[in-house]
C-alpha positions in Angstrom: 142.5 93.6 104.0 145.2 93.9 101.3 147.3 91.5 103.5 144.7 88.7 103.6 143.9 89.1 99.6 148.0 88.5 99.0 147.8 85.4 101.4 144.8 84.1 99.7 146.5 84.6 96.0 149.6 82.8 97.3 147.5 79.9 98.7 144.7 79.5 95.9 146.4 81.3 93.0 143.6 82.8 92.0 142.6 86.5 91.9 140.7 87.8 95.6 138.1 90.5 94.5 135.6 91.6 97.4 132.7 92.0 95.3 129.9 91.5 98.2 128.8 94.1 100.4 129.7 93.7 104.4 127.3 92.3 106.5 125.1 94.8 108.5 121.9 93.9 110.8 119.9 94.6 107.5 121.3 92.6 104.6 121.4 89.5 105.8 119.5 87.3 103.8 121.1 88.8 100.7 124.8 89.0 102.5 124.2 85.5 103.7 123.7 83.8 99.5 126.8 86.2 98.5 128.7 84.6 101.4 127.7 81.2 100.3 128.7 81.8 96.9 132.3 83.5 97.7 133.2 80.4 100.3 132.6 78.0 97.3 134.4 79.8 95.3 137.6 79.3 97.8 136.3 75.5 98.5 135.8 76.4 102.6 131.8 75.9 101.4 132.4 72.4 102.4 133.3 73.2 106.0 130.0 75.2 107.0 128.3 72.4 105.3 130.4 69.9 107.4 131.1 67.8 104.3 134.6 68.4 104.6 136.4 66.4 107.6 137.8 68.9 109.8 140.6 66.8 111.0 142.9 65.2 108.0 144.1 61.4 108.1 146.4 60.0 109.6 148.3 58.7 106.6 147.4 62.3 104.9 151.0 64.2 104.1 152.1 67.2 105.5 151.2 69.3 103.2 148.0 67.9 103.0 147.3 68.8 106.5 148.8 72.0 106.0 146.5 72.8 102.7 143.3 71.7 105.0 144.4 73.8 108.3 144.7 76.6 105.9 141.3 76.2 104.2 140.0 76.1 108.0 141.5 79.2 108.3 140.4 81.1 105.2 136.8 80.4 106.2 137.1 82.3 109.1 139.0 85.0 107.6 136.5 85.5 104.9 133.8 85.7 107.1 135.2 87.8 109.6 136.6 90.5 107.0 132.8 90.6 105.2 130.9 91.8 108.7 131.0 95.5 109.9 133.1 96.3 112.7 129.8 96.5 115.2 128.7 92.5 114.1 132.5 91.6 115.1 131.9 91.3 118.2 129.9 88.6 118.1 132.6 86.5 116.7 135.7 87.3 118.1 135.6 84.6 120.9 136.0 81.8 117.8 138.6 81.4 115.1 136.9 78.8 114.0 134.8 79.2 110.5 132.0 76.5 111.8 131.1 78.3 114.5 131.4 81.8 113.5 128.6 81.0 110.7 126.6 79.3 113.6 126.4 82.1 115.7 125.6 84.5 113.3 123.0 82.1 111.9 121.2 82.0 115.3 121.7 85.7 115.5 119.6 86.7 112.4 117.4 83.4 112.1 116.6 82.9 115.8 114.3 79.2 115.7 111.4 81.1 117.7 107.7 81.4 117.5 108.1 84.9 117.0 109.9 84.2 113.8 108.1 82.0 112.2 105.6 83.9 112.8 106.9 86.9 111.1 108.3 84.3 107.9 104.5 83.6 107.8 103.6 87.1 107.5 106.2 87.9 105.1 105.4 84.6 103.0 101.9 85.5 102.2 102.4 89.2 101.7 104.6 88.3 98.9 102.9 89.6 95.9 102.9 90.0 92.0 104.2 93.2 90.7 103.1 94.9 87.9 105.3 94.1 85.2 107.6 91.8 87.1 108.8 88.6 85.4 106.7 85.4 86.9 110.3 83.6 87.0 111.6 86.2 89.5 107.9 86.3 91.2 108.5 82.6 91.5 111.7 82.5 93.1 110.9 85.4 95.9 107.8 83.1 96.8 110.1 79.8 96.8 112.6 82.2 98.6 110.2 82.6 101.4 109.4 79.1 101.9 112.7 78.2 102.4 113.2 80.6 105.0 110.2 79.1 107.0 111.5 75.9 106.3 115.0 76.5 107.9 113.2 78.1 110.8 111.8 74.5 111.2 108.2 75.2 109.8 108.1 73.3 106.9 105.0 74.2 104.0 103.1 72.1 102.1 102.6 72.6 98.5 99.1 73.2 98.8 100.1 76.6 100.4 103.1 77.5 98.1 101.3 76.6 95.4 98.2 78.7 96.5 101.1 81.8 97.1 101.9 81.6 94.0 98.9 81.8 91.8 96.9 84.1 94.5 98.0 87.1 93.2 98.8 87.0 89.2 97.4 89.4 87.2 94.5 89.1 85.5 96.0 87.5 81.9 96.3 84.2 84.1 92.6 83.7 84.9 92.1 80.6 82.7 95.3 79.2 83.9 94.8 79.3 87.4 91.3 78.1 86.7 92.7 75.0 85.1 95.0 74.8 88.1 92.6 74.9 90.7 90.6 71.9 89.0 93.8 69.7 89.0 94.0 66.5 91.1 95.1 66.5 94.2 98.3 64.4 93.4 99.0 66.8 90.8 99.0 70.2 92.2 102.2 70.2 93.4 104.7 73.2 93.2 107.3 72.1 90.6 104.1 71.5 88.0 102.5 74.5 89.3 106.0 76.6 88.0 106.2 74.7 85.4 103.1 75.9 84.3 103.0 79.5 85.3 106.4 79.9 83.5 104.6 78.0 79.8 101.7 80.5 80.4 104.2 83.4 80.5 105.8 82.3 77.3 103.0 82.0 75.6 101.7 85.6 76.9 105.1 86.8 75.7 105.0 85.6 72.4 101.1 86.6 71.5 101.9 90.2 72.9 105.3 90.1 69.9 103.2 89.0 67.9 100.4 92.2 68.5 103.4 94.2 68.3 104.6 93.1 64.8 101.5 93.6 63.8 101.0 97.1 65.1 104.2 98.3 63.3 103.3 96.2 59.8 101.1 99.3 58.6 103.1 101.7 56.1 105.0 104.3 57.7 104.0 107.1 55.2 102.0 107.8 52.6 100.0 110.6 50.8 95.6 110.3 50.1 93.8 112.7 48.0 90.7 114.7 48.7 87.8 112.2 49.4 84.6 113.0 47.4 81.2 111.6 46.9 80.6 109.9 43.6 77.2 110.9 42.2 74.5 108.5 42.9 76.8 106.4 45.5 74.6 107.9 48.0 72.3 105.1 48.8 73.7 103.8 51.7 72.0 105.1 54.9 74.3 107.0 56.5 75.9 108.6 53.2 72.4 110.2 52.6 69.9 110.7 55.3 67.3 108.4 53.6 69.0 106.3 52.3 66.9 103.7 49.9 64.0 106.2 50.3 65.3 108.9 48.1 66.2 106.1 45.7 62.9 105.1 45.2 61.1 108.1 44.9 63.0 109.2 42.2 62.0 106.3 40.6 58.4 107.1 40.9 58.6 110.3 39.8 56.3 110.9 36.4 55.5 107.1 37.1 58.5 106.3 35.0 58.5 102.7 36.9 55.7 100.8 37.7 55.0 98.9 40.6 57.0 100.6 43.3 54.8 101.9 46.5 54.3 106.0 46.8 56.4 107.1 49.6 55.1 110.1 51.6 58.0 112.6 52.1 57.3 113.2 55.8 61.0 113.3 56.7 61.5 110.2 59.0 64.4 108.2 58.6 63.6 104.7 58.3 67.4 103.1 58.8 66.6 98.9 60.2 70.1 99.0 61.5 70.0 102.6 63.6 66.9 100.8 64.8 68.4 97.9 65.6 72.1 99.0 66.8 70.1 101.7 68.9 68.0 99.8 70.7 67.8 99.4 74.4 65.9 97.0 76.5 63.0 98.5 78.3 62.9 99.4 81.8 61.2 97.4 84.7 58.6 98.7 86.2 58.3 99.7 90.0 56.7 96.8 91.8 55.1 100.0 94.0 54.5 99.4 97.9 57.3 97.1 100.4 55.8 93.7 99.8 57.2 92.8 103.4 55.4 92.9 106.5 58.0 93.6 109.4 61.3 94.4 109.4 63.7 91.3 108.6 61.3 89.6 106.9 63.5 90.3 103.7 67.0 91.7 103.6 68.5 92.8 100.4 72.6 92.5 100.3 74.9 93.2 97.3 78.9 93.6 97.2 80.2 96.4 95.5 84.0 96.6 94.3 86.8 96.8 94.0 87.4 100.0 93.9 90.8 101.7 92.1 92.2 103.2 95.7 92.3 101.1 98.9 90.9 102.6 102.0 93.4 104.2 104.7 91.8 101.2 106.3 92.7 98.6 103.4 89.2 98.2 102.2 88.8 97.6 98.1 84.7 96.8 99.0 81.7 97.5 100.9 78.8 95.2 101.8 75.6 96.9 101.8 72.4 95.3 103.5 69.0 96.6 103.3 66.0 96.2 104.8 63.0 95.5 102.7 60.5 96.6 105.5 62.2 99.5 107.1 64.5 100.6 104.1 67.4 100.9 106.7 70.8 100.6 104.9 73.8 99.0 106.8 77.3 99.4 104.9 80.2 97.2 106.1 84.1 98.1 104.4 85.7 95.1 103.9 89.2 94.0 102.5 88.4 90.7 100.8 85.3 89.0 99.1 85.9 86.4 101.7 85.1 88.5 104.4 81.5 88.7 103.5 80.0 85.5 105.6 81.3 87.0 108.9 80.7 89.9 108.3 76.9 88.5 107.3 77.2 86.7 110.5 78.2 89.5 112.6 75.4 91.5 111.3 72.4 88.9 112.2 73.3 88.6 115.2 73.6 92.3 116.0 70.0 92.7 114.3 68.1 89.8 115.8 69.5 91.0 119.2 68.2 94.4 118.8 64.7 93.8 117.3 64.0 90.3 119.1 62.9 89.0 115.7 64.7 86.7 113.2 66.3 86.8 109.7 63.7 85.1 107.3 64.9 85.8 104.0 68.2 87.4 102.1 68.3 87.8 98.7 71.7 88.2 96.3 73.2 87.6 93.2 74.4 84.9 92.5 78.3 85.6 93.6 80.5 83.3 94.6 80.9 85.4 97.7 76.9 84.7 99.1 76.8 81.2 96.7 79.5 79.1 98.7 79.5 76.1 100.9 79.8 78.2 103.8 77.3 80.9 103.5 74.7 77.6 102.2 75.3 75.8 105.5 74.8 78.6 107.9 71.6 80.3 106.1 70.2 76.4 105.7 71.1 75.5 109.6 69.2 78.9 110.5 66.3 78.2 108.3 66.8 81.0 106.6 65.7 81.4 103.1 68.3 82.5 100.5 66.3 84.0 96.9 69.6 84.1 94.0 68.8 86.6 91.3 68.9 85.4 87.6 72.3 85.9 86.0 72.7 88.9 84.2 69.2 90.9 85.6 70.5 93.2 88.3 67.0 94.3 87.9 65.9 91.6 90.3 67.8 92.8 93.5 67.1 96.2 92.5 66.5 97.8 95.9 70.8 96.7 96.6 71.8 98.0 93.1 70.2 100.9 93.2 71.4 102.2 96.3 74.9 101.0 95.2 74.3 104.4 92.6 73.8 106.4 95.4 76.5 105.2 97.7 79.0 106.0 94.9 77.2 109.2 93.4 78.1 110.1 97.3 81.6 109.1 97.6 82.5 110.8 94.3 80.9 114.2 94.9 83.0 114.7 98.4 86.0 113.6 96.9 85.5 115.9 94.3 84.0 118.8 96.8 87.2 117.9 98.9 89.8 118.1 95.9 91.1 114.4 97.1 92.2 112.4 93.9 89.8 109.6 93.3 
């Protein structure tokens, strides 16, 4: 090795410092940029590129040809001396730079089914980490795409673009919302960064900002003993009653006329306890099953995500109940996409076993049971679909409530069980 740096250094005149890390049957997608960047560095880029001609003029001098036979050369000895002894092999029949990256391209980066189907797996699991910078989060999606790419499936913009707001954390809601409504001739990936990378900036600069502000209170100081002025009492919370006790000192001896004689029965009469206090009353029961046979009605309700996946994967479970019977059927699911199928998969099963069909479901009003999809299919069957009012649980009450239970459940075993929750 110390015999090819000194050659290099004669040749180039510049310093040869092996910096990268040899090529082993797991680095090679890293080994592979590091190589790219150290054959530029020695101008022998050019020949993997084949932007370079490999033979020199015929009017070219001789030492012209001699520089260029000895540029062929160094691409080959770089690569060769940056690839562990047991990834020689594949090499050694070749001296020639060209074909030595070849055949370790096609080693690693095969052009099969097989690996583009394992790009596309490894594209869309690509995911936002917490606290990771969205320019980095950027590049390993872009990253990804251009391996698929140069394993001859090319992706469309729509997908990238898709990857890369899919999973952002929850501080880009309103930009992705304002991305999904774009035009079609505008949502294209460099806008799409471009925009992502704004919203960052902006997110960086509000949570300075918070932080600055945080530290603007005085570091030190020294208060002395709080006290009650007398007669500063009248506020309701500094004195149980507040304006009361004001007034009936006044009426005492009637030394003011006019004022109304309080009774002194003790109540506290505060309008804003009353009023911060107050809770909405309760629906009442509607008492017996208003439904007649069993699908006639079938109550569903999503509930998730929850804080620990499944050992399955599952962040949610589907829960559909039977107004007539009161027969609860509880599907884990991954996604909130998942629901229609699952939906689907369920009537079918149902109708099947009681020779009778769905009639009615009721929901909230979700984007998982309000879509085009779920619309179609319930509409095609004849099936009627009753939506809750926004913000009244109340009205799909049978779903909600056993919802409670469900997680009453799960919580008492995991704590019976001592399993973290």
């Amino acid at each position: 090795m110390n015999s090819v740096a000194s050659t290099l250094n004669r040749v180039t005149g510049m310093e040869f410092n092996n910096q990268i890390s040899v090529l082993t049957p797991n680095n090679w997608n890293t080994w592979k940029h590091d190589m790219q960047v150290f054959l530029m560095h020695y101008g022998c880029w050019q020949f993997i590129m084949q932007t370079k001609p490999e033979q020199p003029d015929e009017e070219a001098t001789y030492k012209e040809k001699l520089d260029l036979q000895l540029r062929k050369d160094r691409c080959y000895t770089l690569i060769y001396t940056n690839i562990s002894s047991d990834l020689k092999n594949l090499i050694t029949e070749t001296t020639d730079g060209v074909a030595a990256w070849k055949i370790l391209k096609d080693h690693f980066e095969p052009v099969t089914r097989a690996r583009v189907i394992q790009l596309l797996d490894q594209f869309f699991g690509t995911k936002y980490q917490p606290g990771e910078d969205v320019g980095i989060f950027i590049s390993r999606v872009k990253t990804a795409a251009t391996r698929l790419q140069e394993a001859g499936h090319k992706l469309d913009d729509l997908y990238i673009g898709f990857q890369l707001i899919r999973w952002l954390p929850q501080e880009f809601q309103s930009t992705m919302q304002q991305i999904y409504r774009w035009k079609e001739e505008d949502f294209r990936v460099v806008k799409i960064e471009a925009e992502l990378i704004l919203e960052a900036n902006r997110l960086q600069l509000m949570k300075q900002d918070l932080e600055k502000a945080e530290n603007a209170y005085l570091s030190s100081f020294t208060s002395k003993k709080s006290k009650t002025l007398p007669g500063a009492t009248a506020a309701a919370h500094g004195d149980p009653n507040g304006k009361n006790d004001y007034q009936k000192e006044r009426c005492k001896n009637d030394s003011v006329k006019g004022l109304p004689r309080l009774n002194d029965n003790g109540k506290t009469h505060c309008i804003p306890c009353k009023l911060a206090k107050s809770k909405r009353f309760s629906f009442k029961k509607t008492g017996a099953v208003r439904s007649k046979r069993p699908l006639e009605l079938l109550h569903m309700d999503l509930c998730g995500p929850m804080p620990t996946e499944s050992q399955g994967g599952n962040k949610y479970f589907l829960s559909i109940i039977d107004d007539y019977s009161r027969k609860v059927t509880v599907f884990p699911i991954r996604n909130k996409s998942d629901v229609f199928h699952t939906f689907i998969r369920f009537q079918k099963r149902a109708e099947r076993f009681l020779s009778r069909k769905v009639i009615a479901v009721r929901t909230d009003g979700g984007l998982e049971f309000c879509n085009k999809d779920m619309d179609n299919f319930l509409t095609e069957l004849g099936i009627k679909h009753e939506v809750t009012n926004s913000y009244t649980p109340e009205m799909n009450g049978v779903a909600e409530r056993f919802n409670l239970t469900a997680l009453d459940g799960i919580k008492t075993l995991l704590k019976s069980s001592e399993v973290p929750s």
